[in-house]
DODO-969505 format. One record per atom (N, C-alpha, C): atom name; x, y, z; residue in one letter; chain; residue number from 1. Coordinates in pm, 1 decimal. Example, Ala and Ser with C-alpha at 12.3 -4.5 7.8 and 13.67 -1.06 7.14 Angstrom:
DODO-969505
 atom       px       py       pz rest kette  nr
    N   1319.0   -569.0    780.0    A     A   1
   CA   1230.0   -450.0    780.0    A     A   1
    C   1320.0   -330.0    780.0    A     A   1
    N   1285.0   -225.0    708.0    S     A   2
   CA   1367.0   -106.0    714.0    S     A   2
    C   1290.0      3.0    787.0    S     A   2
END
This chain:
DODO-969505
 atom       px       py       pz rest kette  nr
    N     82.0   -118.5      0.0    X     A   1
   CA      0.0      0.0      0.0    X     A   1
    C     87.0    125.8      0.0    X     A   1
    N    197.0     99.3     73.5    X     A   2
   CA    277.8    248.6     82.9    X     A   2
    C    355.1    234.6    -65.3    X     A   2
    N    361.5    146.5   -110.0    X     A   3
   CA    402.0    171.5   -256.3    X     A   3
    C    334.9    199.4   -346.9    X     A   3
    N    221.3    224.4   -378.9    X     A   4
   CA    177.3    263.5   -453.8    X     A   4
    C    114.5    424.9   -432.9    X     A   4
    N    167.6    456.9   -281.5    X     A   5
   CA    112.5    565.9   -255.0    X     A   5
    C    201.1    724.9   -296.2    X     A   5
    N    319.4    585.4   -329.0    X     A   6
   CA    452.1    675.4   -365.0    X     A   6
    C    422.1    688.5   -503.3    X     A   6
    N    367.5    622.7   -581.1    X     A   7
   CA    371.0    625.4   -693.8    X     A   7
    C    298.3    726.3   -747.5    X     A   7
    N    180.8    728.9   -694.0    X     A   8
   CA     52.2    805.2   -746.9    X     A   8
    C    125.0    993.0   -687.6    X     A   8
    N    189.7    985.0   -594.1    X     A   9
   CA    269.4   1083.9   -581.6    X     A   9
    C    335.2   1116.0   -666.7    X     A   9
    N    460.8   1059.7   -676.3    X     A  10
   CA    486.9   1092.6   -827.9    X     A  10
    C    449.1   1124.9   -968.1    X     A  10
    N    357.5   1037.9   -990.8    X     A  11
   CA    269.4   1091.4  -1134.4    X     A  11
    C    222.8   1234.5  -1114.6    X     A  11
    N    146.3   1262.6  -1021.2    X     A  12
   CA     45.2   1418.4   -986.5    X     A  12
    C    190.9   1478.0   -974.2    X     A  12
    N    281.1   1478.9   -881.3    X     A  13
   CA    391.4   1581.2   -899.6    X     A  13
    C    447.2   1589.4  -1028.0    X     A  13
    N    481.1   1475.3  -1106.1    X     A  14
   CA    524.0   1490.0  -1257.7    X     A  14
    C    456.7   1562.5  -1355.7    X     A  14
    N    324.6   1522.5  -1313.5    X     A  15
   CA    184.5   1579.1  -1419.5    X     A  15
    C    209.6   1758.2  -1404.8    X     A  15
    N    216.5   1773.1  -1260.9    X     A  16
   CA    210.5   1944.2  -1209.2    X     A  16
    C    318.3   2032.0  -1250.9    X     A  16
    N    441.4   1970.4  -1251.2    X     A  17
   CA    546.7   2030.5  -1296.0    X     A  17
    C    547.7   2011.4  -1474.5    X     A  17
    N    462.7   1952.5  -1493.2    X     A  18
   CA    502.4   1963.1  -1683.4    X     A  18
    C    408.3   2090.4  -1686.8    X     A  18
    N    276.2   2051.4  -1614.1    X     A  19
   CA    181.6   2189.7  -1697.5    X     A  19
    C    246.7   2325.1  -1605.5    X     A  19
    N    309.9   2345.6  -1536.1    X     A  20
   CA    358.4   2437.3  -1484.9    X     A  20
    C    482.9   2471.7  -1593.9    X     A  20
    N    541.8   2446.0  -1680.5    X     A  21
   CA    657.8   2415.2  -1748.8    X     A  21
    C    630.9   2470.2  -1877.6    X     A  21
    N    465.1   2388.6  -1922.2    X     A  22
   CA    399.7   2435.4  -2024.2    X     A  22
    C    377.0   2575.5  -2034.5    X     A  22
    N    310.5   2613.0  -1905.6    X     A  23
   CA    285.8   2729.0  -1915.2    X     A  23
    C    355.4   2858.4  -1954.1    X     A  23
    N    434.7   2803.5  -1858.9    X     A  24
   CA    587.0   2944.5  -1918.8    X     A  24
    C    645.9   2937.6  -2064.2    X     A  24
    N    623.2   2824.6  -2104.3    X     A  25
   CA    696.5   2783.6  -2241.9    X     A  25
    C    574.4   2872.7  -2286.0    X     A  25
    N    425.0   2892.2  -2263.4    X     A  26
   CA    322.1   2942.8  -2367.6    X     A  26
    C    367.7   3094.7  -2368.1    X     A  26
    N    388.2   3156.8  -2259.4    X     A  27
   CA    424.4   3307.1  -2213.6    X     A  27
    C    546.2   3351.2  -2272.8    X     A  27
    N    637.1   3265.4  -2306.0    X     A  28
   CA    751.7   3308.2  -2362.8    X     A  28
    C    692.7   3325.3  -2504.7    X     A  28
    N    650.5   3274.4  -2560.9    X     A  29
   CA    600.2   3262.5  -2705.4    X     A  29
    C    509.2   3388.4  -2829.1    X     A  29
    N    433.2   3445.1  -2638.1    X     A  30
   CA    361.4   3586.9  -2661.4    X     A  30
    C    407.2   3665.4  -2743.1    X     A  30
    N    342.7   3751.2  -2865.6    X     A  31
   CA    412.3   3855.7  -2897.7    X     A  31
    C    413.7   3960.3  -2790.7    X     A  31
    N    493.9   4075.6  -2769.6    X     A  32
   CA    503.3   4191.5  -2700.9    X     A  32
    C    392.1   4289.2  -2786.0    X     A  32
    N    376.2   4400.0  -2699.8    X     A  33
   CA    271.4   4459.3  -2774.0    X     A  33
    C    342.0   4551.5  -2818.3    X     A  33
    N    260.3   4570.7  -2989.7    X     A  34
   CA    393.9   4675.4  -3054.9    X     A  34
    C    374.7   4803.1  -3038.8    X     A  34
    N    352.4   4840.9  -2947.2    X     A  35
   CA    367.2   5022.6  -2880.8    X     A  35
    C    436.5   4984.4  -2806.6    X     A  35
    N    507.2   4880.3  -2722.5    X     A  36
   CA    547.7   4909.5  -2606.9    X     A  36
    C    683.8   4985.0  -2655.2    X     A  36
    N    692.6   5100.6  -2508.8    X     A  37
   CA    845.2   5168.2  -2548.0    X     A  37
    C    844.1   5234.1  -2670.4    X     A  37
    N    754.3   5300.3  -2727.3    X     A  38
   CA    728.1   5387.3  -2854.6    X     A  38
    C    691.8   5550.3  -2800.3    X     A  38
    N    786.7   5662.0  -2886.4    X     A  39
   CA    727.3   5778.1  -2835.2    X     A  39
    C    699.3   5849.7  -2934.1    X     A  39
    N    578.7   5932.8  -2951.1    X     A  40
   CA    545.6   6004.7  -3078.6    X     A  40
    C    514.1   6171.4  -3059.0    X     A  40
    N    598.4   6214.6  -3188.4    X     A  41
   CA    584.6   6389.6  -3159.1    X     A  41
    C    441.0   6411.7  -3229.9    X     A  41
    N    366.8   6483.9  -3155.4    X     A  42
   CA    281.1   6486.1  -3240.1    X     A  42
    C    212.0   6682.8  -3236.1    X     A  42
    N    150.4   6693.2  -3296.6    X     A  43
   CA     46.5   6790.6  -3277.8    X     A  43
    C    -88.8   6782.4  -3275.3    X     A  43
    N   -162.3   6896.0  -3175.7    X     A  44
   CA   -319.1   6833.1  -3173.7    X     A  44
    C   -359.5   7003.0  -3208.0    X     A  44
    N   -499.6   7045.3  -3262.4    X     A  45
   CA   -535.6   7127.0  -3316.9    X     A  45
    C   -698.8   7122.0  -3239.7    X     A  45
    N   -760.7   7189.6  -3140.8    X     A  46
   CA   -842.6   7162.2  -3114.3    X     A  46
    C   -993.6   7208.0  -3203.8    X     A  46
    N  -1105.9   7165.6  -3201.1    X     A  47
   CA  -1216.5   7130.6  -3275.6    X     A  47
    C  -1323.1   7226.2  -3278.4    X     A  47
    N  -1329.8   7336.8  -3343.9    X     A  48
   CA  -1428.0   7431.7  -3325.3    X     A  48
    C  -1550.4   7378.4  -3401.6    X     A  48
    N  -1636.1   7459.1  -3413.9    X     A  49
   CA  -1767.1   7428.1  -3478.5    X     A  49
    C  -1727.2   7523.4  -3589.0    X     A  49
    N  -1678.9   7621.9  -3614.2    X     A  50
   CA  -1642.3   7656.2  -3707.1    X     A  50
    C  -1487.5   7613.7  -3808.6    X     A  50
    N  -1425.1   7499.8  -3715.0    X     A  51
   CA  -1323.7   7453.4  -3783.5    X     A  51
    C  -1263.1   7450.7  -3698.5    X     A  51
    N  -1083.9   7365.0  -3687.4    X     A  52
   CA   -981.6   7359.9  -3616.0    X     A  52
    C   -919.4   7470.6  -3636.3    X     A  52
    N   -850.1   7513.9  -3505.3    X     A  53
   CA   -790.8   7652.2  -3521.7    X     A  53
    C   -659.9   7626.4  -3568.9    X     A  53
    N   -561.2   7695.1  -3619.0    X     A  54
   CA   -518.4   7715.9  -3689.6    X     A  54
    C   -357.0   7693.5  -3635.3    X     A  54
    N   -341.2   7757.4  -3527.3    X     A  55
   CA   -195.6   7697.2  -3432.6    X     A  55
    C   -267.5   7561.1  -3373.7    X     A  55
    N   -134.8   7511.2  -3399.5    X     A  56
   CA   -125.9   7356.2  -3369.3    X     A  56
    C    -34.8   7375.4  -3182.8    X     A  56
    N    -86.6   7277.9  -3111.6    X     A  57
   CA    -29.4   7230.8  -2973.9    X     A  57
    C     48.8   7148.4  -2964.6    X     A  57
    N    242.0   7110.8  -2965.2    X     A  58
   CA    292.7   7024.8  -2969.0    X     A  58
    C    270.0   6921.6  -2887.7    X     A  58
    N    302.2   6795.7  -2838.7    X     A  59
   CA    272.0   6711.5  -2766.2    X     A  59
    C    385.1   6565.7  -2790.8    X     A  59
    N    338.8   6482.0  -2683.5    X     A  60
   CA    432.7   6347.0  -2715.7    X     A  60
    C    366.3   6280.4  -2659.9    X     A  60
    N    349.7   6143.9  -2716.5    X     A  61
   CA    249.7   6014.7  -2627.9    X     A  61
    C    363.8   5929.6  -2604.3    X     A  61
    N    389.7   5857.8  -2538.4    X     A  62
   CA    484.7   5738.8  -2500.0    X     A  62
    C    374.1   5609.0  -2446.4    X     A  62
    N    427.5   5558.7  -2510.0    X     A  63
   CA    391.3   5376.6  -2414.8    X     A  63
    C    464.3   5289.4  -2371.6    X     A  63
    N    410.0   5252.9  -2291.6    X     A  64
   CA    458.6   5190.8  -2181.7    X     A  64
    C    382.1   5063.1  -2096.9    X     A  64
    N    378.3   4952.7  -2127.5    X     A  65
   CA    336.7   4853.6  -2082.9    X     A  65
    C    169.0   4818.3  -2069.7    X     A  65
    N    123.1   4873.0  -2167.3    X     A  66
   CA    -26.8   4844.7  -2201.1    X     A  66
    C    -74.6   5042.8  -2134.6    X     A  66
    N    -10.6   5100.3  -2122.8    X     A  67
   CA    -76.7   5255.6  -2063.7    X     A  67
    C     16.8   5345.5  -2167.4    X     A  67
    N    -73.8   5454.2  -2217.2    X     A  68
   CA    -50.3   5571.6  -2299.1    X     A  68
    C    -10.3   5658.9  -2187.9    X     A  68
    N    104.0   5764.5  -2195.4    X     A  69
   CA    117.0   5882.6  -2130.5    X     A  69
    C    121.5   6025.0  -2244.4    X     A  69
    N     42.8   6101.1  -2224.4    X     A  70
   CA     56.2   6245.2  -2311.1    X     A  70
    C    108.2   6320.1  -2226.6    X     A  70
    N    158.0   6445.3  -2260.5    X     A  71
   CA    207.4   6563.1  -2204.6    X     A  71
    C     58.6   6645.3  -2206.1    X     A  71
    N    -20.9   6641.3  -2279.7    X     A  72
   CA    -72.5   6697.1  -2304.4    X     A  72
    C   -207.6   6652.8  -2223.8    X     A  72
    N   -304.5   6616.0  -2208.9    X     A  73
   CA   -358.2   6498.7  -2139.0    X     A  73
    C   -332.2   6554.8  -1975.0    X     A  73
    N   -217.4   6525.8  -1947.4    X     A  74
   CA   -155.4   6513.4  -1834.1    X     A  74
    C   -174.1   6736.9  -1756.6    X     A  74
    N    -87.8   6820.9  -1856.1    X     A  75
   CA   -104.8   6953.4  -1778.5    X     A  75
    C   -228.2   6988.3  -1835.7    X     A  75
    N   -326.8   6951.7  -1941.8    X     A  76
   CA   -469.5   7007.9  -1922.3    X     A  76
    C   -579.4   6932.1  -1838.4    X     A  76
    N   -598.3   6815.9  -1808.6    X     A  77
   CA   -629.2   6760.3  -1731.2    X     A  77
    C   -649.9   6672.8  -1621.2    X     A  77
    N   -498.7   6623.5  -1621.5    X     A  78
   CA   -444.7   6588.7  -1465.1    X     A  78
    C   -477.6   6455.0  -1546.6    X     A  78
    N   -461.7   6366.5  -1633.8    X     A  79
   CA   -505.1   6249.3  -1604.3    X     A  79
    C   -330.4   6188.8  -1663.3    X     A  79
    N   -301.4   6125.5  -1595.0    X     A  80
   CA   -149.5   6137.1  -1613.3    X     A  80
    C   -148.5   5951.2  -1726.8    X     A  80
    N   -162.2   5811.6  -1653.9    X     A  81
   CA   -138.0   5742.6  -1775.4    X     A  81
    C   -313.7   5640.2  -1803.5    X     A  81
    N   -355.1   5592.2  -1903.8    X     A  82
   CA   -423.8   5572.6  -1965.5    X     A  82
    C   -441.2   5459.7  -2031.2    X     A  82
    N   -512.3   5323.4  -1980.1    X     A  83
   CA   -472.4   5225.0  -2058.2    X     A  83
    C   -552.5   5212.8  -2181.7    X     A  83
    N   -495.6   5112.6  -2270.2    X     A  84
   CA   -530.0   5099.2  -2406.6    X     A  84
    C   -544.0   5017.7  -2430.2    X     A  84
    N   -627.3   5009.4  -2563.4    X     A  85
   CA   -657.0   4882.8  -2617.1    X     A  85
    C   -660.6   4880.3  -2784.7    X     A  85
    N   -520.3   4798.8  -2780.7    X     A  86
   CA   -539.0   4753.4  -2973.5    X     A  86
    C   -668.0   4657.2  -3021.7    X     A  86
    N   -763.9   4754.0  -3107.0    X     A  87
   CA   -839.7   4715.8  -3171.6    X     A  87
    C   -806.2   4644.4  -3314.2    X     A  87
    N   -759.7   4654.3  -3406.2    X     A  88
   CA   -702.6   4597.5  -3476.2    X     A  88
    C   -580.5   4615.2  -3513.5    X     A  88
    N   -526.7   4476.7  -3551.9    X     A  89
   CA   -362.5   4462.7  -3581.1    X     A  89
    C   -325.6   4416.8  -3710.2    X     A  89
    N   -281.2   4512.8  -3791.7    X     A  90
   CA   -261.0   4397.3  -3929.5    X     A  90
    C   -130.1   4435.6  -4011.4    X     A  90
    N   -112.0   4357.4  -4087.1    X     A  91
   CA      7.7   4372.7  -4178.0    X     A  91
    C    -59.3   4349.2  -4356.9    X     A  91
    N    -13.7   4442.2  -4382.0    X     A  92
   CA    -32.8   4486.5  -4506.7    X     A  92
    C     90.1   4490.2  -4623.0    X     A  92
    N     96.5   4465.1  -4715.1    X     A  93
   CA    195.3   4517.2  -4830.9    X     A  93
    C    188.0   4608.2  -4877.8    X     A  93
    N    236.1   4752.6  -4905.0    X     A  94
   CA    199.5   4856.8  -4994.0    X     A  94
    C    233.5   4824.9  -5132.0    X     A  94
    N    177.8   4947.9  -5186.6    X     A  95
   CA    286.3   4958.5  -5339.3    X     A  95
    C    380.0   4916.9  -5386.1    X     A  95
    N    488.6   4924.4  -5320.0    X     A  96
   CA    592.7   4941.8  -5280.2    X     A  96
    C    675.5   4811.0  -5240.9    X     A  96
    N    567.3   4711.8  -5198.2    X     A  97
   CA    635.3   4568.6  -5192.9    X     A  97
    C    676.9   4568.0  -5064.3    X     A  97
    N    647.9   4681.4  -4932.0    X     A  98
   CA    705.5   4651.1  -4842.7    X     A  98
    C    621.9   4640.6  -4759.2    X     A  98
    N    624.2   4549.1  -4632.7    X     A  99
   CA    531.7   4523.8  -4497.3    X     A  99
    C    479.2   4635.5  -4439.8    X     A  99
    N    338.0   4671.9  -4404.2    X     A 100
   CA    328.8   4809.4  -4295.9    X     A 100
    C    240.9   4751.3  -4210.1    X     A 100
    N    293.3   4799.4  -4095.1    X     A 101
   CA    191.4   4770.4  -3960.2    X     A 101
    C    101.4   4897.7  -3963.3    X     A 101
    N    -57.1   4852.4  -3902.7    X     A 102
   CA   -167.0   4863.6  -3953.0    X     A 102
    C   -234.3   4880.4  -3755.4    X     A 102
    N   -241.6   4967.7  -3719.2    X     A 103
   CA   -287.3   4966.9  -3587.5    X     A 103
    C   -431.2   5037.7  -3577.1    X     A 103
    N   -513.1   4994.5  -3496.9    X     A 104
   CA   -603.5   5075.6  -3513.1    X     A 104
    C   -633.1   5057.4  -3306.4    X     A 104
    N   -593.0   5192.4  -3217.9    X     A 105
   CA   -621.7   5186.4  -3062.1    X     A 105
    C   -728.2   5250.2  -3014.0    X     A 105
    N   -806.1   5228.7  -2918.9    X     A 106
   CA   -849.5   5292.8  -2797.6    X     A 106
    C   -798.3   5281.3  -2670.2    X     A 106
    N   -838.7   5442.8  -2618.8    X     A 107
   CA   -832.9   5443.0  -2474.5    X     A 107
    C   -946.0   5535.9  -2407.1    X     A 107
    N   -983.4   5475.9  -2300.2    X     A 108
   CA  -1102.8   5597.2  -2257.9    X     A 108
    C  -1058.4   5569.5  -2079.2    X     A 108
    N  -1078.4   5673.6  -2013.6    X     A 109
   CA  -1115.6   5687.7  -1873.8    X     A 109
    C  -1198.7   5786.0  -1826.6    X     A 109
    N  -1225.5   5767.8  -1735.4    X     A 110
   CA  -1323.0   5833.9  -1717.1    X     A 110
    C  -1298.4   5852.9  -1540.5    X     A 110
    N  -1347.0   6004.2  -1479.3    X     A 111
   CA  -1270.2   6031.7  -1364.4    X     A 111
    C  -1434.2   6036.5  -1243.7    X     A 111
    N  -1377.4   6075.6  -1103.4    X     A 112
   CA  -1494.2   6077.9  -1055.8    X     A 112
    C  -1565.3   6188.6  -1081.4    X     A 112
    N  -1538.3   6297.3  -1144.5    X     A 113
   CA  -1657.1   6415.5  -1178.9    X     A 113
    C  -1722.3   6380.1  -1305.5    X     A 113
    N  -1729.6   6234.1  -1364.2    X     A 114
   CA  -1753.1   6200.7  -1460.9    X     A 114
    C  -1739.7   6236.0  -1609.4    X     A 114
    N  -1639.9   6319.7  -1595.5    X     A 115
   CA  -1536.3   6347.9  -1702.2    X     A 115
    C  -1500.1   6217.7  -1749.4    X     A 115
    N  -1505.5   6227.7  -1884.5    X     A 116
   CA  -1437.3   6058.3  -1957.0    X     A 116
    C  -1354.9   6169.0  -2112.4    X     A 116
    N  -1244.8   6093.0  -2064.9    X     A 117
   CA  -1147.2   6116.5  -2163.0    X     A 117
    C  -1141.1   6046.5  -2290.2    X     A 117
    N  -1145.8   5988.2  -2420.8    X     A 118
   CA  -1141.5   5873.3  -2493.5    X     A 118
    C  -1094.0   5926.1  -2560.6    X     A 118
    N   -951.0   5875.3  -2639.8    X     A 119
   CA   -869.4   5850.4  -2741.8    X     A 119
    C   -844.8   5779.8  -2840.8    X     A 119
    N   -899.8   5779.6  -3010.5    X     A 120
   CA   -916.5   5678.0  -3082.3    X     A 120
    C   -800.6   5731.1  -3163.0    X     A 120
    N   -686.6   5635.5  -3214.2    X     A 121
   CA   -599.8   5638.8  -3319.7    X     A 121
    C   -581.4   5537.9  -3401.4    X     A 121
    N   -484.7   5582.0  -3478.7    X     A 122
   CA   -476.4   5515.1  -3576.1    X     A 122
    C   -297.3   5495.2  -3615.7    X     A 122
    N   -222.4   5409.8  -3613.4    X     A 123
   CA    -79.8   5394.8  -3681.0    X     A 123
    C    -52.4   5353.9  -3773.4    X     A 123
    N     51.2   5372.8  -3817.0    X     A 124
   CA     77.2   5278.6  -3985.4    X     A 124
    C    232.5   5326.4  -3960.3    X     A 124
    N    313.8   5213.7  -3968.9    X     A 125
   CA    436.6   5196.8  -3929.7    X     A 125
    C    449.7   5356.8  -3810.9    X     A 125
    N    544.7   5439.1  -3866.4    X     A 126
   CA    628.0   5548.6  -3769.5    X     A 126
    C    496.4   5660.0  -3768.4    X     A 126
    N    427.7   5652.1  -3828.0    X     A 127
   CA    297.7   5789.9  -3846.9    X     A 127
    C    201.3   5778.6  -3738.1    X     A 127
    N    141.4   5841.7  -3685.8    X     A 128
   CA     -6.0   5830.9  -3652.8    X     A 128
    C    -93.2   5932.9  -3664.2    X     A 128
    N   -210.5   5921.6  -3625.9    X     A 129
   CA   -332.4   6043.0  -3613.4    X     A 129
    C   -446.3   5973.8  -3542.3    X     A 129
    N   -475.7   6079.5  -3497.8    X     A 130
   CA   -644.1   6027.7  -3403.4    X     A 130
    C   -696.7   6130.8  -3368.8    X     A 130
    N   -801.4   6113.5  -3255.9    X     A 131
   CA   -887.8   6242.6  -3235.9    X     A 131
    C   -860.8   6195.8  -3057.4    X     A 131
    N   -912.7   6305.0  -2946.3    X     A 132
   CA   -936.3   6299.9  -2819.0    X     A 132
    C  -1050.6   6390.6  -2817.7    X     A 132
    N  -1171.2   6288.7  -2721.4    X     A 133
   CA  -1278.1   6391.2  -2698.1    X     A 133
    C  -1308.0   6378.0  -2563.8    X     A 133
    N  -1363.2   6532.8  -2501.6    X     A 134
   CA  -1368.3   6520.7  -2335.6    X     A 134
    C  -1494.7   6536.7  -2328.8    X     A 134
    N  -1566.0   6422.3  -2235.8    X     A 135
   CA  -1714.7   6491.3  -2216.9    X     A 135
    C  -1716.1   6484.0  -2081.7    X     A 135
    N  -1874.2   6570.7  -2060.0    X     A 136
   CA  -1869.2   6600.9  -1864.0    X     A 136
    C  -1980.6   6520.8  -1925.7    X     A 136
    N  -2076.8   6445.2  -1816.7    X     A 137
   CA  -2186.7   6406.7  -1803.0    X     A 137
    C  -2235.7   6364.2  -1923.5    X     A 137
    N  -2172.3   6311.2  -2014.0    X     A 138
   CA  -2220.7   6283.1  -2130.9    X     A 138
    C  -2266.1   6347.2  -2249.0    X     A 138
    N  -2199.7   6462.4  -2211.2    X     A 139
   CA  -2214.7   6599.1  -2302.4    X     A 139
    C  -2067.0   6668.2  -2381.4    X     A 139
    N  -2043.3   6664.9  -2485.2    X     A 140
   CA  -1966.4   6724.9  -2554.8    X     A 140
    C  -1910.5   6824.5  -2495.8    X     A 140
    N  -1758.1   6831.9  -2460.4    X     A 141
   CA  -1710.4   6957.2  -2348.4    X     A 141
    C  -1567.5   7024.9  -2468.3    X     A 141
    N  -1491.2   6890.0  -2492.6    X     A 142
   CA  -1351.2   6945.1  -2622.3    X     A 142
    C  -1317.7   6856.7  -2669.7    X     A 142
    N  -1312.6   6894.1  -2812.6    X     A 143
   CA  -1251.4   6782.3  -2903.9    X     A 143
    C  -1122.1   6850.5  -2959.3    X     A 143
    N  -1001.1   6761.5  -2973.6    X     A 144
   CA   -919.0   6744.9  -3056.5    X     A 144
    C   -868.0   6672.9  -3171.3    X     A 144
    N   -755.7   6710.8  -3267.9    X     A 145
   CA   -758.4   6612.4  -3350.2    X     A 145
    C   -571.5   6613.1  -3386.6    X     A 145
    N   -488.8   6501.6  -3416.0    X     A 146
   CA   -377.6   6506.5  -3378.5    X     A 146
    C   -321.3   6442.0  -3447.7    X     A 146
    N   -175.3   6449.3  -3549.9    X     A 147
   CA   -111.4   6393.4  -3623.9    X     A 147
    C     13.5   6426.9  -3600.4    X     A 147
    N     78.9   6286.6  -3645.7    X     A 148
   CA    236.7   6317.0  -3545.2    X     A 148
    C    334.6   6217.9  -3635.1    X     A 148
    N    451.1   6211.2  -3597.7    X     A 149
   CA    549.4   6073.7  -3634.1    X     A 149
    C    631.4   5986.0  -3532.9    X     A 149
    N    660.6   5926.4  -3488.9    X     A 150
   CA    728.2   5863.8  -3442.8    X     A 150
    C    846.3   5969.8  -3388.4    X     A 150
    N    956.5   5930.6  -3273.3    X     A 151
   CA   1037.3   5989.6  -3251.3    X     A 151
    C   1145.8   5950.5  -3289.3    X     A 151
    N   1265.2   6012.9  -3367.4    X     A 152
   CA   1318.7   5934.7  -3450.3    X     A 152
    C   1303.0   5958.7  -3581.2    X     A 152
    N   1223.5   5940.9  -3601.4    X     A 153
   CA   1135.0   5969.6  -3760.3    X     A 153
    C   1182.2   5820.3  -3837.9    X     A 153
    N   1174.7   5837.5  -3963.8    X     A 154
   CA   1129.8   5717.9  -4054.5    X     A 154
    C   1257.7   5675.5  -4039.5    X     A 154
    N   1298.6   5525.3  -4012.2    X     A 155
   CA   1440.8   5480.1  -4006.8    X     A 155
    C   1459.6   5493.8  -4181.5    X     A 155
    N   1611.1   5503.3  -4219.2    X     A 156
   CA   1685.7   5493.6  -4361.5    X     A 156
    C   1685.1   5384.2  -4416.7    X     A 156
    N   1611.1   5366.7  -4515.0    X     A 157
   CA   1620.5   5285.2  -4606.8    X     A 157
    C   1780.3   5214.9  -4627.2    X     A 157
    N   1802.9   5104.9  -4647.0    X     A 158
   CA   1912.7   5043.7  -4663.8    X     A 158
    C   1966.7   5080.9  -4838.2    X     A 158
    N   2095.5   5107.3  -4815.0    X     A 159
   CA   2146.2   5104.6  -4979.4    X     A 159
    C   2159.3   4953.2  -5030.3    X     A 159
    N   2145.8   4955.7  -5158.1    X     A 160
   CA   2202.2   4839.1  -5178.7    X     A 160
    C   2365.3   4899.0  -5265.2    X     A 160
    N   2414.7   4805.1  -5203.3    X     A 161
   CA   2576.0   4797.6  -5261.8    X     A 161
    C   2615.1   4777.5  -5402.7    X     A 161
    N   2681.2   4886.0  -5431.9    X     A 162
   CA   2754.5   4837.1  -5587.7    X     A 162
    C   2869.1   4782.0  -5601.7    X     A 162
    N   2884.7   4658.6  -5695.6    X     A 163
   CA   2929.9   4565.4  -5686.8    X     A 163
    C   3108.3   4631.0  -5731.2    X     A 163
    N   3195.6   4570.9  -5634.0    X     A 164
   CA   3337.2   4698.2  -5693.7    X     A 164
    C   3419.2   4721.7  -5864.8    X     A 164
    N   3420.1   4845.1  -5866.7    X     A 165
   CA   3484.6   4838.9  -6012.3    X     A 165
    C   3602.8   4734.7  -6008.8    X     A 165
    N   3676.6   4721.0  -5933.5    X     A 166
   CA   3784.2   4681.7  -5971.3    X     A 166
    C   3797.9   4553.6  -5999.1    X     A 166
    N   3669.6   4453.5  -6009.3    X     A 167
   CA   3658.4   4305.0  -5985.7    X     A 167
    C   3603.8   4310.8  -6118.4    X     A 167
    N   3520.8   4440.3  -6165.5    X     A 168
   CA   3445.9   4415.4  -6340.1    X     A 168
    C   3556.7   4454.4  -6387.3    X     A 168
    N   3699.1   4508.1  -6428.3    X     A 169
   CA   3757.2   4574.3  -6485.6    X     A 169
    C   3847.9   4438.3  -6510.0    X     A 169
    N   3841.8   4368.9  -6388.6    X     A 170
   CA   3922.9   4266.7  -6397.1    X     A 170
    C   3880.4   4180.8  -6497.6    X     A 170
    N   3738.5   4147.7  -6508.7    X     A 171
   CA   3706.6   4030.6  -6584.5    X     A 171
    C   3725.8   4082.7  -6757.6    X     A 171
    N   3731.0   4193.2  -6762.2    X     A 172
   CA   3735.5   4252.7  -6897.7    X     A 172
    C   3835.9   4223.0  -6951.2    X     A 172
    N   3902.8   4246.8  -6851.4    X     A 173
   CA   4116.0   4202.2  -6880.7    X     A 173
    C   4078.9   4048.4  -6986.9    X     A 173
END
């Protein structure tokens, strides 16, 4: 009896440590989310009824581990970071033959004076644009609208290499 009690021990401890094993093997596998550690210059132009005015408001969003931070956001309304949510993710080919990431985010909060903040954008590789609208009580209070690039700006295209004169000159010989 005590032998088999060892046994059945063993199996459940063997069994526990594989799916415990599994698990981390699944977590390693995750993609990262592709804002994380991304910062963007942007400008926002706020939303008249007669049109956006005309000076633009510089700004920068950074992300950071599933939460948006603005500068902007932050000294007009105290709401300092903001989590988000990628609505769609895609990869595309342009013209051009080359891959572009295809983002489409939200973020909304909403505070106890029932102020709700919501942020809808949009990315495509280093670019973005979106709008921010503030309502009190469910009422239209300020809208913005905001287009920016990446910080950094567009990485350089790779050259391709020309092949050396001195190796064609040779074969001519």
């Amino acid at each position: 009896m005590q032998l088999n009690f060892k046994k059945i021990k063993f199996v459940f401890l063997t069994a526990f440590c594989t799916i415990v094993l599994m698990s981390f093997a699944k977590n390693l596998g995750k993609d990262k989310d592709p804002l994380h550690k991304r910062t963007f210059n942007i400008t926002l132009r706020e939303i008249k009824e007669g049109g956006s005015n005309k000076k633009g408001i510089p700004s920068e969003i950074t992300f950071k581990n599933g939460t948006l931070y603005c500068d902007f956001l932050y000294e007009k309304f105290e709401k300092k970071f903001l989590k988000y949510r990628i609505n769609k993710d895609s990869i595309y080919t342009d013209s051009t033959d080359t891959e572009v990431r295809y983002l489409e985010v939200e973020a909304t909060v909403t505070d106890e004076t029932n102020e709700t903040i919501t942020i809808a954008f949009n990315t495509v590789e280093w670019d973005i644009e979106g709008t921010i609208k503030v309502t009190k009580n469910d009422k239209p209070k300020k809208a913005f609208d905001f287009v920016g690039r990446e910080k950094g700006g567009k990485p350089p295209k790779e050259k391709k290499k020309k092949p050396a004169t001195d190796a064609i000159e040779e074969k001519k010989e």
